[in-house]
C-alpha positions in Angstrom: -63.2 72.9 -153.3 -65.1 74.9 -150.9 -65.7 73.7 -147.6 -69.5 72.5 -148.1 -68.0 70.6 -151.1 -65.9 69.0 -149.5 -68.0 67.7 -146.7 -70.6 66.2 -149.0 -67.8 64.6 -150.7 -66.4 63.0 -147.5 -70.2 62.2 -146.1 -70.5 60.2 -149.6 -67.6 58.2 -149.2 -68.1 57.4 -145.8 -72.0 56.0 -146.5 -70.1 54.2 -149.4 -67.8 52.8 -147.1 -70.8 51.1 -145.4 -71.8 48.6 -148.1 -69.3 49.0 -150.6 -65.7 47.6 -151.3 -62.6 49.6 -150.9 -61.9 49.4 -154.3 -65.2 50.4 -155.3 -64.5 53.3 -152.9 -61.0 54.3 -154.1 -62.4 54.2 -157.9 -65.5 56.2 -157.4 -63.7 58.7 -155.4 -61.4 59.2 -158.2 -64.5 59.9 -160.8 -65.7 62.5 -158.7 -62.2 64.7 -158.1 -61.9 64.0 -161.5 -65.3 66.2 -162.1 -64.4 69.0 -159.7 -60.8 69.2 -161.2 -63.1 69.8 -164.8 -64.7 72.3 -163.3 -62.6 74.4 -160.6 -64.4 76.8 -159.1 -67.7 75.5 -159.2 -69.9 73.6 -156.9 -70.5 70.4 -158.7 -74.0 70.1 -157.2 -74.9 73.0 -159.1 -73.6 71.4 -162.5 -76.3 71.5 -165.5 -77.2 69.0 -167.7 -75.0 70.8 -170.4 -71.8 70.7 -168.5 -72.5 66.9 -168.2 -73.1 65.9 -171.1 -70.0 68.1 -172.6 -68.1 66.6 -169.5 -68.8 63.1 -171.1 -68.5 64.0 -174.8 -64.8 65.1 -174.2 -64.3 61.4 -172.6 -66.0 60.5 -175.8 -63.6 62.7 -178.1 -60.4 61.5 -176.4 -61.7 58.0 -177.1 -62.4 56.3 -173.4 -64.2 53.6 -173.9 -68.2 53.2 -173.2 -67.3 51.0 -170.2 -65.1 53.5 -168.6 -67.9 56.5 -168.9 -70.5 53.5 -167.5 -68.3 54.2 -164.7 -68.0 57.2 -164.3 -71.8 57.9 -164.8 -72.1 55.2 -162.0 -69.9 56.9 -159.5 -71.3 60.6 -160.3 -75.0 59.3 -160.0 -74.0 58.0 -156.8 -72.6 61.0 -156.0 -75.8 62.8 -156.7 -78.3 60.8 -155.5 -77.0 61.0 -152.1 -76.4 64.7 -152.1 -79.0 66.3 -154.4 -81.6 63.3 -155.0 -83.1 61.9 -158.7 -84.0 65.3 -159.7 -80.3 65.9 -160.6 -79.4 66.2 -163.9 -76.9 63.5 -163.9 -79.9 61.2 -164.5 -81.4 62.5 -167.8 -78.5 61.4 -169.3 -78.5 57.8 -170.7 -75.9 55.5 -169.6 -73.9 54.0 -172.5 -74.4 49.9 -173.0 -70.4 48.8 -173.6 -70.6 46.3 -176.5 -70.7 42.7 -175.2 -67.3 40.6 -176.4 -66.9 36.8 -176.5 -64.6 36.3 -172.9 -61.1 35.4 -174.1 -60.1 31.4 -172.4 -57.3 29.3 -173.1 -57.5 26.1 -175.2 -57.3 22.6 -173.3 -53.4 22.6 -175.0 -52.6 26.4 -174.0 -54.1 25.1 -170.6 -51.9 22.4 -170.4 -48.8 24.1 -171.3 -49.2 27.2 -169.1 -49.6 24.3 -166.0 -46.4 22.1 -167.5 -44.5 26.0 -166.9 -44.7 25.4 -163.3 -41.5 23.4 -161.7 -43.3 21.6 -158.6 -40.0 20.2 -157.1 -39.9 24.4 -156.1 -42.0 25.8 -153.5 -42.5 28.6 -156.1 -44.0 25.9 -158.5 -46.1 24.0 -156.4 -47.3 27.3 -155.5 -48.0 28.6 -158.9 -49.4 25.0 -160.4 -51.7 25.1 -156.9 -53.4 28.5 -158.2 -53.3 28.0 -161.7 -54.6 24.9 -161.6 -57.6 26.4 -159.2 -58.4 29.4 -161.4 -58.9 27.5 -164.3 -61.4 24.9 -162.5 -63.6 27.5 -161.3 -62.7 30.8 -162.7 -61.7 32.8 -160.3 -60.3 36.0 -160.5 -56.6 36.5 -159.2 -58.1 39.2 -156.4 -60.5 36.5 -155.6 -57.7 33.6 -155.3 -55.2 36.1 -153.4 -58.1 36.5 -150.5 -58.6 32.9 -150.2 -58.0 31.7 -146.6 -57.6 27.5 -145.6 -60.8 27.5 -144.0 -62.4 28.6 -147.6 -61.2 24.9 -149.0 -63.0 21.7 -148.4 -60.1 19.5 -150.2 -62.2 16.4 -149.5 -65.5 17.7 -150.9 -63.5 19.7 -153.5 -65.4 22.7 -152.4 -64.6 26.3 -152.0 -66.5 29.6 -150.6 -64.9 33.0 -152.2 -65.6 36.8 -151.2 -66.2 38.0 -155.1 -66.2 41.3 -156.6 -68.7 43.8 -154.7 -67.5 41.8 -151.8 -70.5 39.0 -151.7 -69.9 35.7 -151.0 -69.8 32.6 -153.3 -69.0 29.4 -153.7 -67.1 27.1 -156.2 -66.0 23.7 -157.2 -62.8 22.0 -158.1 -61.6 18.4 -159.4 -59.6 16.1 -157.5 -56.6 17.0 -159.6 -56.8 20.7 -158.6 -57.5 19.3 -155.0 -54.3 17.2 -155.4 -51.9 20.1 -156.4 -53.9 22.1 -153.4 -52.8 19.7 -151.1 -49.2 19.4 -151.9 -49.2 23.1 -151.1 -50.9 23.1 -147.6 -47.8 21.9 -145.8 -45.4 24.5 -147.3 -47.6 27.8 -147.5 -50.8 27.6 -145.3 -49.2 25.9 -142.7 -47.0 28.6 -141.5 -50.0 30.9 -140.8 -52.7 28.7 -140.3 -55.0 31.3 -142.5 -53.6 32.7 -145.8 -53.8 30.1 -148.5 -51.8 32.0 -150.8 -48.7 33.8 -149.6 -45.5 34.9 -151.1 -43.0 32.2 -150.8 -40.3 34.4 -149.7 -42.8 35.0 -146.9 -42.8 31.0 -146.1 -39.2 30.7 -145.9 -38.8 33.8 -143.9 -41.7 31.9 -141.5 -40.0 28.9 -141.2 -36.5 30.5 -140.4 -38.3 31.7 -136.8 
């Protein structure tokens, strides 16, 4: 990668930085070494619309999926727009629509059974029934239950705000059962740091040995 290259590719990352998530950041940087190692020796910039669209035709070939080149073609249009602007040839190129399939949830006995799994007379299980029992109230992602902090749950109000994928803000609701098994947890996890909602329980013991 010659110097110039590289440079664009770092002043990218860094604007992305700005207003986008880290993981957002890690995977889009990954799509665009992923270009330049296609085509060593060359100044991506200077791509044409031909190496593109052969670029994405091999994902094609080798069978990665429509929602993986989405992407891609995400991250390099990015890429280009802040380097070269919309008269790059990255955007003649239409952007595949993925197929749209039914979201996969679990039936009110699968439900049931995957809670009945966790042994609450273990700090481990309250733990585990506290989170499973939260995800499948409001459907939160794991990520999203992992960042939660105390101060995000209104126990009383069963309420809950959430930083959510592309790092927005959102909020939620729960039941009073999900507030009940949320409860039982407070003074075993939370406690211990006043912050983290959800911590490794290893973590708490270690805590409360100080």
């Amino acid at each position: 990668m010659s110097k110039q290259q590289d440079q664009s590719v770092q002043d990218w990352l860094n604007n992305l930085t700005i207003d986008h998530s880290a993981t957002t950041v890690t995977s889009y940087e990954w799509q665009i070494n992923r270009l330049i190692k296609t085509f060593p020796g060359r100044e991506i910039k200077d791509l044409s619309k031909s190496d593109l669209l052969k670029y994405f035709a091999d994902w094609k070939r080798a069978r990665i999926s429509d929602v993986q080149i989405k992407m891609s073609m995400n991250a390099l249009r990015s890429f280009y727009h802040f380097t070269v602007g919309e008269k790059a040839p990255i955007f003649e190129i239409r952007i595949p629509r993925p197929k749209k399939r039914l979201q996969r949830t679990l039936s009110k006995e699968q439900a049931l059974a995957l809670l009945e799994t966790c042994d609450t007379g273990t700090p481990i299980g309250t733990r585990n029934v506290a989170m499973v029992a939260l995800m499948l109230d409001s459907g939160l992602r794991v990520s999203e239950v992992c960042r939660l902090n105390i101060n995000d749950l209104d126990l009383e109000h069963c309420r809950l705000s959430v930083i959510v994928k592309g790092g927005d803000e959102d909020c939620g609701v729960f039941s009073v059962e999900t507030a009940n098994f949320l409860s039982r947890w407070f003074p075993i996890g939370p406690s211990m740091l006043r912050s983290i909602m959800f911590l490794s329980v290893l973590r708490v013991i270690e805590l409360a040995s100080h």
